[in-house]
Phi, psi and omega in degrees: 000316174294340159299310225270319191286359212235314182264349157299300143317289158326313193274355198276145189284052180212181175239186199195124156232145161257150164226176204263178172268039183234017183072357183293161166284098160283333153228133169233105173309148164294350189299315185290326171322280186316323203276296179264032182026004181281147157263173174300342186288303191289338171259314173275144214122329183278172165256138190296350153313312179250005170308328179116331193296308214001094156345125133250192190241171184266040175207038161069021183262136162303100170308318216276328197238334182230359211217002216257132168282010168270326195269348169298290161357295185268356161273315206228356167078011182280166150267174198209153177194099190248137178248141200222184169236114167270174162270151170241168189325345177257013192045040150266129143304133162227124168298127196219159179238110191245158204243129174240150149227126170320165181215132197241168140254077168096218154225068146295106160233168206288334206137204186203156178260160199225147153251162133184144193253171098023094211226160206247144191315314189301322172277313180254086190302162180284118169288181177262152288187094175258000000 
């Protein structure tokens, strides 16, 4: 079962990661590989903060450290859905729509999970960077 959710994810067209409640990567799908050029080898294990992605916003503010719709998540359990720009592995911006939800044991919670696609540069242009 765990072969099939696993090749469910991987083949689905967005990417997906979880983190821990310490922000780490614990998981990264190929969809995020295809997305970002990271592979799962080169992210997990990291704190997403130190990952490479750096977030901005669409008015050119750093996300990753003080403002990131993960770490709001895994604070206050809400979900969230935002569009930001990551960087990818070639240090190019891409407008991504990105989606958090918690994850929880009881009510504990475990981290948060990220969806998150592709969006198209005409609509969402790269902001400059503050």
């Amino acid at each position: 079962m765990v072969d099939l959710l696993r090749k469910m994810v991987d083949e689905a067209p967005f990417g997906m990661y979880v983190l821990d409640g310490e922000r780490k990567i614990i998981f990264w799908s190929q969809g995020a590989e295809h997305i970002t050029g990271y592979s799962s080898e080169e992210m997990l294990g990291k704190h997403c903060f130190n990952g490479g992605l750096d977030h901005i916003d669409s008015t050119g503010l750093h996300l990753c450290h003080d403002f990131c719709p993960m770490m709001s998540t895994i604070f206050d359990g809400q979900s969230r859905e935002q569009p930001v720009f990551l960087k990818n592995k070639a240090g190019k911006r891409v407008p991504v729509l990105v989606h958090t939800e918690p994850l929880f044991s009881g009510d504990k919670s475990l981290g948060a999970i990220e969806y998150f696609r592709v969006l198209p540069v005409s609509e969402y242009p790269i902001p400059k960077e503050r």
